[in-house]
VEXDREN-2710 file (C-alpha; in Angstrom, 1 decimal):
% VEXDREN-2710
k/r/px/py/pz
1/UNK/116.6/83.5/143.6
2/UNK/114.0/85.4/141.3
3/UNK/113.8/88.1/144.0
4/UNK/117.4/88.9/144.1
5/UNK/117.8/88.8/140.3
6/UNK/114.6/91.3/139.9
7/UNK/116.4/93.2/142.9
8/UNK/119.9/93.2/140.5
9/UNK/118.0/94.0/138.0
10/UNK/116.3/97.3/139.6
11/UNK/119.8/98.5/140.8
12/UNK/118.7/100.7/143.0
13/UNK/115.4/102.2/141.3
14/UNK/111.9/101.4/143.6
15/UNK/109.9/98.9/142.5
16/UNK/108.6/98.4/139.8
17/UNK/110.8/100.4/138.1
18/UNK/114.5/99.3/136.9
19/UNK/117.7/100.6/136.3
20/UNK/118.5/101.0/132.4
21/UNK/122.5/100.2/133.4
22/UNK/121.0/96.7/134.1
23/UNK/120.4/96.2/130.6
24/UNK/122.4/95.7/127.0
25/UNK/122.5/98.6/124.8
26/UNK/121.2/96.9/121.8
27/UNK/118.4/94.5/120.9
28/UNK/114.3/95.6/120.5
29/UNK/113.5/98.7/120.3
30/UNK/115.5/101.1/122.3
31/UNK/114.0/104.3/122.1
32/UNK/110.8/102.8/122.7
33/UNK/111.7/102.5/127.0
34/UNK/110.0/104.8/128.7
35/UNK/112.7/105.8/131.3
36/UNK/113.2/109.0/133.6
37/UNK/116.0/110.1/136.0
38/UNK/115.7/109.1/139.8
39/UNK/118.7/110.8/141.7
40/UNK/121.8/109.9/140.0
41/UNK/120.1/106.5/138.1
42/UNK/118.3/106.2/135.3
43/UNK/114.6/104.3/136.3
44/UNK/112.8/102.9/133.2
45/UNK/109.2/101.6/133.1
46/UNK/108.6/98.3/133.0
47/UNK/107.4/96.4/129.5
48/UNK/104.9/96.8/128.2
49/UNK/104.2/100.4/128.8
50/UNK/100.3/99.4/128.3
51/UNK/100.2/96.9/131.3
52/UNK/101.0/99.7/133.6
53/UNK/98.7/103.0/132.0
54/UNK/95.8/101.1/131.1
55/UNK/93.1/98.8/133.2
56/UNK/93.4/95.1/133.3
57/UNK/90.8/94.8/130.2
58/UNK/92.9/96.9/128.0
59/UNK/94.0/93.8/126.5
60/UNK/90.6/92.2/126.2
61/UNK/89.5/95.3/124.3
62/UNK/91.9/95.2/121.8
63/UNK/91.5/91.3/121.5
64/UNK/88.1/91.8/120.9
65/UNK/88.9/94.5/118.2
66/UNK/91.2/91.7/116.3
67/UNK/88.6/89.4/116.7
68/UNK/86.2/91.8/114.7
69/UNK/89.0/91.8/112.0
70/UNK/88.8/87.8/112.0
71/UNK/85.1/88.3/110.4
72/UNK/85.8/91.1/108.3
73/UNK/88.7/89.0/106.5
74/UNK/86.0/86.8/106.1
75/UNK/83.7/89.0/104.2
76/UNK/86.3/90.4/102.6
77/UNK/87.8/86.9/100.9
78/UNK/83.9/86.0/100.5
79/UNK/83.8/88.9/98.1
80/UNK/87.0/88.5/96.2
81/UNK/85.8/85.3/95.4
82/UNK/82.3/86.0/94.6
83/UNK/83.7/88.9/92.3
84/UNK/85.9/85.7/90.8
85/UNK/83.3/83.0/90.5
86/UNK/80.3/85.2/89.6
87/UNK/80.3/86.7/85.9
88/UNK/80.2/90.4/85.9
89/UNK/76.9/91.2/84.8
90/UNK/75.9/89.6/88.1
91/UNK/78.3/91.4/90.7
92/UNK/79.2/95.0/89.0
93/UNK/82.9/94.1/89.7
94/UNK/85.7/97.2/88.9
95/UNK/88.9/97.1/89.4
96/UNK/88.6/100.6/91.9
97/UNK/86.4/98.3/94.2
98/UNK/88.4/94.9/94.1
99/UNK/92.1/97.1/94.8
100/UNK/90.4/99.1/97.7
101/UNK/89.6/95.7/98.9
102/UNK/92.8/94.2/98.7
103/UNK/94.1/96.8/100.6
104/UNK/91.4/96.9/103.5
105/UNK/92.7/93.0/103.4
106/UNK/96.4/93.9/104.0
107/UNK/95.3/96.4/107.1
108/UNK/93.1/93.2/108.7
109/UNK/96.1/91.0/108.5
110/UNK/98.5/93.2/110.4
111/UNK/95.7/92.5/112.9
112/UNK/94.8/88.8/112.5
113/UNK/98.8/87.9/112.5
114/UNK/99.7/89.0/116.1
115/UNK/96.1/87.4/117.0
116/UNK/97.3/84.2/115.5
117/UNK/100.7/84.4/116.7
118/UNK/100.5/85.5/120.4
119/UNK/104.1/87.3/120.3
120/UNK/106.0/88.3/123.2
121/UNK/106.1/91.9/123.0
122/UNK/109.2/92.9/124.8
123/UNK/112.5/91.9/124.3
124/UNK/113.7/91.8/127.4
125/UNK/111.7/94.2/131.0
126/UNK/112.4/97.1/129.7
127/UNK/112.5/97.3/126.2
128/UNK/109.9/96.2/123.3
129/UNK/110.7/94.6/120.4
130/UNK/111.0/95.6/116.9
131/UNK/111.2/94.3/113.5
132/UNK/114.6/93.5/114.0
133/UNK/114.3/91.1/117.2
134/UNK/110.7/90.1/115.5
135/UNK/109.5/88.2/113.0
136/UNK/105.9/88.6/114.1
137/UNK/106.3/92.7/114.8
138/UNK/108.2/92.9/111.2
139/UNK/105.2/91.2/109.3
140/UNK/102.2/92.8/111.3
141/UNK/103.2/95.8/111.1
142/UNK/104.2/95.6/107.3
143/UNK/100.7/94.7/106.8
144/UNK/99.0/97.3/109.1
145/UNK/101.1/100.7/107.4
146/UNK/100.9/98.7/103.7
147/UNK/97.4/98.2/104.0
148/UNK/96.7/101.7/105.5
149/UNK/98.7/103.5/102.5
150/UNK/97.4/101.4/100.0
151/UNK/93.3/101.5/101.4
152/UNK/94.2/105.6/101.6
153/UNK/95.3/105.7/97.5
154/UNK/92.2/103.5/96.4
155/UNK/90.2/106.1/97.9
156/UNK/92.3/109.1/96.3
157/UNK/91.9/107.4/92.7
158/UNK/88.5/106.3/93.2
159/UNK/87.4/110.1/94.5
160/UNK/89.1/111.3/91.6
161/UNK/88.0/108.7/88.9
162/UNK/84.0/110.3/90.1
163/UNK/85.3/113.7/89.7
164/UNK/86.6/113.3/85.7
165/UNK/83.6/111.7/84.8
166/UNK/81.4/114.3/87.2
167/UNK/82.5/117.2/86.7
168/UNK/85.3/116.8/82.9
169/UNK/82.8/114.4/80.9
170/UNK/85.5/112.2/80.8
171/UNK/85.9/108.5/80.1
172/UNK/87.7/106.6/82.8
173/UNK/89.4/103.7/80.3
174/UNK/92.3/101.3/80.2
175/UNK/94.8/104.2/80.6
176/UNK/93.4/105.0/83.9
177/UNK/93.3/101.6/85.2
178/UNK/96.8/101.7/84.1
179/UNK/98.0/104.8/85.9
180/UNK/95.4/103.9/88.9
181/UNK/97.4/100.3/89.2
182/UNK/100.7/102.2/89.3
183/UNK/99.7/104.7/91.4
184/UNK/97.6/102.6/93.6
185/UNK/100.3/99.5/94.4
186/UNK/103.4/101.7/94.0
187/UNK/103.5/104.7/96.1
188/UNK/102.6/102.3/98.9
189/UNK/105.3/100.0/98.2
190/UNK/107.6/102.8/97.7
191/UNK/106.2/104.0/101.0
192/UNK/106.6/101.0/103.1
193/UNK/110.4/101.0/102.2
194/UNK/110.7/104.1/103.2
195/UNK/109.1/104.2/106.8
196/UNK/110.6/100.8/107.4
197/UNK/114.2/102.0/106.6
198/UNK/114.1/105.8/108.2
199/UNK/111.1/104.9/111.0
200/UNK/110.7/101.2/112.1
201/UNK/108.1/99.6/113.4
202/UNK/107.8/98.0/117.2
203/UNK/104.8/97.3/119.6
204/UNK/104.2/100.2/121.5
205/UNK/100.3/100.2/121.2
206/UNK/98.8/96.2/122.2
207/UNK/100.2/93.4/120.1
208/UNK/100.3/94.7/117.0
209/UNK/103.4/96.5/115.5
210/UNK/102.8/100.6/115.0
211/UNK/105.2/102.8/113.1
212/UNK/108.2/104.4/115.2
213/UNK/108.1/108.0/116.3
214/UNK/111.7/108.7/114.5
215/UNK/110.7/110.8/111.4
216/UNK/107.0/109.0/111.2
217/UNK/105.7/112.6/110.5
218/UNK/107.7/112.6/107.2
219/UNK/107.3/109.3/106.1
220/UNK/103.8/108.3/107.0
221/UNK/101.9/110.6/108.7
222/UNK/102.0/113.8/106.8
223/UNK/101.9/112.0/103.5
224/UNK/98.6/109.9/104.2
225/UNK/97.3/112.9/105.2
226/UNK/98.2/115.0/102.2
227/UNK/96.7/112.3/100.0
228/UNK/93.7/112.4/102.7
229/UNK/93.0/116.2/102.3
230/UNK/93.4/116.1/98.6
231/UNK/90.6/113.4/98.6
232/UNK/88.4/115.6/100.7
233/UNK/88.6/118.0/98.6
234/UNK/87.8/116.6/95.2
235/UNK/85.2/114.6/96.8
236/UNK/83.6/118.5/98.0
237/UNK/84.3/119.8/95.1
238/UNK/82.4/117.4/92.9
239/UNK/79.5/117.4/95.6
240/UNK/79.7/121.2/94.8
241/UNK/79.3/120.5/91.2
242/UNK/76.7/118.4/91.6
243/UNK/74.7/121.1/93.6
244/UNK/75.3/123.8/91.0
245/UNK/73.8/121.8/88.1
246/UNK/70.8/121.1/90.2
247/UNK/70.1/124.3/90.8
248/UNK/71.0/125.4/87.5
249/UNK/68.3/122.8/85.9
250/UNK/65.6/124.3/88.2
251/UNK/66.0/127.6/86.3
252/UNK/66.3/125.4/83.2
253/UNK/63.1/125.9/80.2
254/UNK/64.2/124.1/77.8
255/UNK/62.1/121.7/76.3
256/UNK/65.4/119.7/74.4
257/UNK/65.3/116.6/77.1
258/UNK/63.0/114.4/75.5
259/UNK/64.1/111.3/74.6
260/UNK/67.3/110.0/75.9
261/UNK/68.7/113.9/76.4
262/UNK/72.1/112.8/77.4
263/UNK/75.0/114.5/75.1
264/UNK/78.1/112.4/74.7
265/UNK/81.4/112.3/76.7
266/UNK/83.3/114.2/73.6
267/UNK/80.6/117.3/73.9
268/UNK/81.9/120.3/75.9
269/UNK/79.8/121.2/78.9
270/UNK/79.1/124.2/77.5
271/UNK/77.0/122.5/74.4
272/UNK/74.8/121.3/77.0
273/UNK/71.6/123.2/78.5
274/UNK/71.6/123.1/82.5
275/UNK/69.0/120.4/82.7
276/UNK/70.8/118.0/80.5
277/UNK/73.6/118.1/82.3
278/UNK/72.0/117.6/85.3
279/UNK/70.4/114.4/83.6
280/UNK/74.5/113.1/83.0
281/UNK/75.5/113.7/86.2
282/UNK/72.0/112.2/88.0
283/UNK/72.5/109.0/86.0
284/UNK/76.5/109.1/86.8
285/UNK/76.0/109.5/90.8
286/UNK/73.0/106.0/90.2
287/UNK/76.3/104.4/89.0
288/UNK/78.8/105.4/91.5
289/UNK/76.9/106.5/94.4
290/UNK/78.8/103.4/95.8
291/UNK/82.0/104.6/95.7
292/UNK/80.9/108.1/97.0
293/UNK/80.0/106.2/100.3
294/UNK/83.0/104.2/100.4
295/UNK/85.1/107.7/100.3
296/UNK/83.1/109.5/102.8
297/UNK/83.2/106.1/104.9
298/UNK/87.5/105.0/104.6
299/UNK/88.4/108.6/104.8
300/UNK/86.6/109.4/107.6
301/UNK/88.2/106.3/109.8
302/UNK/91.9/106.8/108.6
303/UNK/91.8/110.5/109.6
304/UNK/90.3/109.8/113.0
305/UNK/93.0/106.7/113.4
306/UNK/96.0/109.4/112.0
307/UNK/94.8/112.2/114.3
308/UNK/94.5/110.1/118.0
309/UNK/97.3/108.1/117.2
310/UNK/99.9/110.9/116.3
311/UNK/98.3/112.3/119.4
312/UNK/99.0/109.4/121.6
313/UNK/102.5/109.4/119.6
314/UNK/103.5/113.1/121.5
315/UNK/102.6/112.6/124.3
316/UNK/104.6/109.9/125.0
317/UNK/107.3/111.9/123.7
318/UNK/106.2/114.7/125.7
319/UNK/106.8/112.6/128.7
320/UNK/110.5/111.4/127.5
321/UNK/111.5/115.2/126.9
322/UNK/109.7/116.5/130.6
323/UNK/109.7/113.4/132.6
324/UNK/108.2/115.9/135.5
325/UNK/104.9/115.6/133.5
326/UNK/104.7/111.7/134.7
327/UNK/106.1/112.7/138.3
328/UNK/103.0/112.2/140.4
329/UNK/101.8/109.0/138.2
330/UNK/105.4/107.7/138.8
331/UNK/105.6/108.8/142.1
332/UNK/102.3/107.0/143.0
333/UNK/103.3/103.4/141.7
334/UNK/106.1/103.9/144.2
335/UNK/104.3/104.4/147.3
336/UNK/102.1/101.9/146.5
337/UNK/104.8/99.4/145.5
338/UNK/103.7/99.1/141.6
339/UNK/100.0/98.6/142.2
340/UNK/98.8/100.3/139.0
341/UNK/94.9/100.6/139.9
342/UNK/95.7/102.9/142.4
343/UNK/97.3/105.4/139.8
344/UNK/95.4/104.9/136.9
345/UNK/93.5/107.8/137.6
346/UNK/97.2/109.7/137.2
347/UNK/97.5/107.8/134.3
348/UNK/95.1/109.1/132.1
349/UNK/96.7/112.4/131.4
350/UNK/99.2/110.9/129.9
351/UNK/97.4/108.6/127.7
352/UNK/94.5/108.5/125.0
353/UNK/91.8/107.0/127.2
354/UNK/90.7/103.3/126.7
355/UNK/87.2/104.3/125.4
356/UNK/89.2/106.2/122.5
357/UNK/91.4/103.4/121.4
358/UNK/88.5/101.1/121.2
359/UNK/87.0/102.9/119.2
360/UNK/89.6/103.2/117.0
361/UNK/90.5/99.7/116.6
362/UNK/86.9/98.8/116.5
363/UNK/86.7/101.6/113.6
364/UNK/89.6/100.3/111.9
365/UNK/87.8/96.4/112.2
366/UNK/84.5/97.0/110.8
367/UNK/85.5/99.4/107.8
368/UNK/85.8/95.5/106.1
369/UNK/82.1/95.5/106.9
370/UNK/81.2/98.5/105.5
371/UNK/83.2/98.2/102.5
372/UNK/81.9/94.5/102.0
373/UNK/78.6/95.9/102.4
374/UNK/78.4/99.0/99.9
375/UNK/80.3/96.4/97.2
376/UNK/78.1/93.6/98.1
377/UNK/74.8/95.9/97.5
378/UNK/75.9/96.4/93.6
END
């Protein structure tokens, strides 16, 4: 009985692939089948895509990866609490630090739900589901984009907090907490909306929802990576600053830096000599040289996690627009009547390799650690 409703179900198409007419129109994620002609049917991968590109570990790997995020929660509610508990003299708390970890919290439960829950990640052979057939896909990956937007504008506001009082002299008060909490919580939340309504989210990558490829450049991608950039380059160009007032305090003679040499926040730059602003900025960088790290580290993962994953994004697209690309991997799992292992090797032109996305996840997992770690050393 199963093998003639697998057989109706195929309509025609050679194992293990089926026949899209087989199927309703509606429900999961649609666009997310990966389906090419065969003759005068329409033969569409089975779900999910990963069971049949990667090895047999792949989903091991990413476990594991999950698992990491388990303990990183950990640390991270360890240090919320500790940052409540403790008085401040005693933990150095700021608001810059306790938002960015908020938000690295947000990205590990889009993680730790899916782990928790154990969702079925298609909706029916062919087709995954989304955040419309899904409870579990609609909440991971909520958490997963929210948490990545938000951990992306704590960086912004905490690279450009360091470059006012750097490089301006200026005082970083209430009125920047104010405009950092605005700017911080609501772009992201304006964000979310936005992908959610125009892009979607589904699993496509392991058993955590990702954003859609339907206008994901416009709505995600391109705007975490303008917000990315623009923290690069304050970050550089305060680290440029800092360079030019050490060498300019080399050159320095003046004998005015006795005593506590350090002009005050209202004083123009220019009423300073070279080596007493270089004492401001020295004793500024002791302060925050925690937050410096915590840049170089976030923005380094989320640019690495943008850049493979809008990679691995095209080329699956790449193989719905020119399905001849995936002709010999296709052709393979025919002739050897869907035994993947013997076509993996086809596979991985078509696909980020496993290596890669572990790395990613595993990146993704520990920047709880190294967050946890720079905070917990204040």
């Amino acid at each position: 009985m199963a093998n003639t409703t697998l057989e109706a179900m195929r309509g025609g198409c050679p194992a293990p692939f089926f026949n899209d007419l087989s199927f309703p129109t509606s429900g999961g994620h649609i666009e997310g089948r990966l389906c090419s002609p065969f003759g005068t049917l329409t033969c569409c991968l089975p779900c999910p895509m990963t069971d049949w590109t990667y090895p047999d570990n792949f989903n091991e790997s990413t476990g594991a990866a999950n698992w990491i995020n388990v303990i990183g929660m950990i640390c991270c509610g360890f240090l919320l609490i500790s940052w409540i508990v403790l008085p401040v003299e005693k933990t150095h708390r700021h608001y810059l630090s306790i938002s960015l970890t908020c938000a690295v919290v947000l990205m590990n439960l889009g993680f730790i739900v899916p782990l928790a829950a154990k969702p079925n990640q298609c909706y029916n052979e062919i087709t995954p589901h989304d955040m419309d057939s899904s409870s579990v896909c609609a909440v991971s990956g909520a958490f997963l984009l929210a948490g990545g937007w938000a951990g992306i504008m704590w960086i912004f506001l905490r690279a450009l907090s360091l470059h006012l009082q750097i490089c301006w002299q200026l005082v970083v008060g209430r009125n920047y907490m104010w405009f950092s909490q605005i700017l911080g919580w609501g772009i992201p939340i304006v964000g979310l909306v936005v992908l959610l309504v125009f892009s979607g989210v589904s699993f496509r990558f392991g058993a955590t929802c990702h954003i859609n490829h339907e206008n994901s450049l416009a709505d995600f991608w391109i705007p975490l990576l303008v917000f990315a950039g623009l923290t690069v380059i304050i970050q550089f160009a305060t680290f440029g600053y800092c360079i030019r007032v050490y060498l300019a305090s080399l050159n320095d003679n003046s004998t005015t830096t006795e005593g506590s040499g350090m002009p005050s926040y209202s004083n123009s730059i220019r009423t300073m000599t070279p080596r007493q602003a270089y004492r401001r900025v020295r004793r500024v960088i002791q302060l925050q040289w925690r937050g410096i790290v915590i840049v170089l580290i976030i923005i380094t993962d989320v640019i690495f996690f943008a850049v493979i994953f809008v990679f691995l994004d095209n080329t699956v697209e790449q193989i719905k627009e020119n399905p001849s690309k995936a002709l010999p991997w296709a052709t393979c799992l025919v002739v050897f009547q869907g035994d993947k292992n013997k076509c993996l090797d086809m596979a991985d032109d078509l696909v980020v390799s496993l290596p890669t996305v572990t790395a990613v996840l595993i990146l993704l997992a520990v920047s709880s650690y190294k967050t946890g770690l720079v905070c917990f050393i204040s």
